[in-house]
C-alpha positions in Angstrom: 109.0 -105.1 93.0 107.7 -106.6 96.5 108.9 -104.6 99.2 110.9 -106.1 101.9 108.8 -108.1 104.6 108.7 -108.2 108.4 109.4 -111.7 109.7 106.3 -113.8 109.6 104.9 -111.1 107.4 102.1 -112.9 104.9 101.9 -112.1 101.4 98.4 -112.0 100.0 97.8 -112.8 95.9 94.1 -111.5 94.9 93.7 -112.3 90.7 94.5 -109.1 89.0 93.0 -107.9 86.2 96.1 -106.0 84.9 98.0 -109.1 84.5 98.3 -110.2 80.7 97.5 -114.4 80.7 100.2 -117.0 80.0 99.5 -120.1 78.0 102.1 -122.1 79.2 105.6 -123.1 80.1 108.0 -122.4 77.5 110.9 -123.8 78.1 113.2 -125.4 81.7 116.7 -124.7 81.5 119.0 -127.3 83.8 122.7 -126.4 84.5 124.8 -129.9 84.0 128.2 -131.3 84.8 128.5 -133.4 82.1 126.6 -132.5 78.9 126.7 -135.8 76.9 125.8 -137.6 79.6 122.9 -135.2 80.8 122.3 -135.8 76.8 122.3 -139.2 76.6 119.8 -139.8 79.5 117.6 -137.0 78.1 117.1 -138.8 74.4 117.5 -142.8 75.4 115.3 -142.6 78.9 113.0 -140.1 78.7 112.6 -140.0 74.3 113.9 -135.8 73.7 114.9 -135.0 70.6 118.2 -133.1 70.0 117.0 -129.3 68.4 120.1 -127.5 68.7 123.4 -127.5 70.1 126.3 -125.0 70.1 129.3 -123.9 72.2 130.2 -120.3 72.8 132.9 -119.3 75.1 133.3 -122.2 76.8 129.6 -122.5 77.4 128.0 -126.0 75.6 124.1 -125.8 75.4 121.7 -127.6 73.5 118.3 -127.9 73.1 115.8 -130.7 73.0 112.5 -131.0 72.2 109.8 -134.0 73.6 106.8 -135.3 70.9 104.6 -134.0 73.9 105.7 -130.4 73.5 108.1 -129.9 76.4 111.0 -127.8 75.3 114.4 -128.7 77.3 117.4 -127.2 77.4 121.1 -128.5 78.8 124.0 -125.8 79.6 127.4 -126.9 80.8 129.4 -124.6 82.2 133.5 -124.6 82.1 133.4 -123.5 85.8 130.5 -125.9 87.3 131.0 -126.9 90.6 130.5 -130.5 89.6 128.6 -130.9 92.6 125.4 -133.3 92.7 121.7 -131.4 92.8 121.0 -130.3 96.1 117.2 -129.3 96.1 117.6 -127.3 99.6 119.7 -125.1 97.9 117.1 -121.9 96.0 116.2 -123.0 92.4 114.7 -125.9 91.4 113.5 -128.2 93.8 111.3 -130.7 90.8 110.6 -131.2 87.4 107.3 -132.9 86.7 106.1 -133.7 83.7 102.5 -135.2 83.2 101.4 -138.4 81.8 97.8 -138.9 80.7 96.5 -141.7 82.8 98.1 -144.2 85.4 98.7 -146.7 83.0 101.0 -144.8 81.3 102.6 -144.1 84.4 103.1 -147.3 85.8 104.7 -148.3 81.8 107.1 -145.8 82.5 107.9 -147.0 85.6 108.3 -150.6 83.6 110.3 -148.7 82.1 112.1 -147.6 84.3 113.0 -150.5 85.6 114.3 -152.2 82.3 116.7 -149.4 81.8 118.0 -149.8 85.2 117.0 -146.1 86.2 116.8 -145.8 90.1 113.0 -144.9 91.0 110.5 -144.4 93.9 107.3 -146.7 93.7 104.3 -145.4 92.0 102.7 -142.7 95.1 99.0 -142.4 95.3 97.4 -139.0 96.3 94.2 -137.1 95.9 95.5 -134.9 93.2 97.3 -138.4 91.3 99.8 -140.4 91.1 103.6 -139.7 90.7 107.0 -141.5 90.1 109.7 -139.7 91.3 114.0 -140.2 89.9 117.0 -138.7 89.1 118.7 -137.7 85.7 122.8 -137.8 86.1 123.5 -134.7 88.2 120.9 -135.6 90.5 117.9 -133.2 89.6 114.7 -135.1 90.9 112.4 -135.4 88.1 108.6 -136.6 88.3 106.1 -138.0 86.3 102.7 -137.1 86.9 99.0 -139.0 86.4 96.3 -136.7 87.0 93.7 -138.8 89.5 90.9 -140.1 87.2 87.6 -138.4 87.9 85.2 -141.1 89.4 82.2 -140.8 87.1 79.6 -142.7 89.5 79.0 -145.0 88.3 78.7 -148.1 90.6 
């Protein structure tokens, strides 16, 4: 456990040999206020696949699976506040999923546009470019184009 830390107190991270390696993210859970809406927009906008879905005291959660591997699960809650995402509150501030090139990125964002999902513009950095939007409680989602490597060639 990390021990409590004086104000301003820095944490330093060396690699440590003891730790066993991970090979990826397994699965992102999201807390909804309405499931078949959260549903809907998860399978018609962004192409999941419903894998599972089941409701156990009160609590409906399904799974869905993406042809790119990403695993994603919705939980609806009989007490949920029913409050929009807030990403100053602790948790999740984004989800970003990667796209292979910016072409694909800006097709999404075509995409986007025909389905009359609210978006940011394509943003440019040194790391890539991203789209930023919203599913329907408000969780800011991301897609991601990795910058292209400039093979200099002139």
């Amino acid at each position: 456990m990390f021990k409590a830390l004086a104000p301003r107190a820095r944490l330093r991270f060396a690699p440590s040999p003891s730790a066993p390696p991970l090979t990826g993210l397994g699965r992102v859970t999201l807390s909804v206020r309405d499931h078949e809406e959260s549903a809907h927009f998860y399978r018609s906008v962004l192409g999941f696949r419903p894998e599972r879905r089941e409701c156990r005291e009160g609590v409906l959660r399904s799974g869905f699976s993406h042809p790119c591997g990403a695993l994603i699960d919705l939980v609806q809650y009989p007490d949920n506040f029913k409050g929009r995402f807030d990403h100053r509150r602790c948790g999740l501030d984004r989800l970003t999923l990667t796209v292979a090139n910016l072409g694909h990125l800006e097709a999404w964002e075509d995409r986007f546009t025909r389905l009359d999902v609210e978006h940011t513009p394509v943003f440019h950095g040194e790391e890539g470019s991203t789209l930023v939007f919203h599913d329907p409680d408000g969780t800011e989602l991301a897609l991601f184009a990795p910058a292209e490597l400039d093979a200099g060639e002139d």
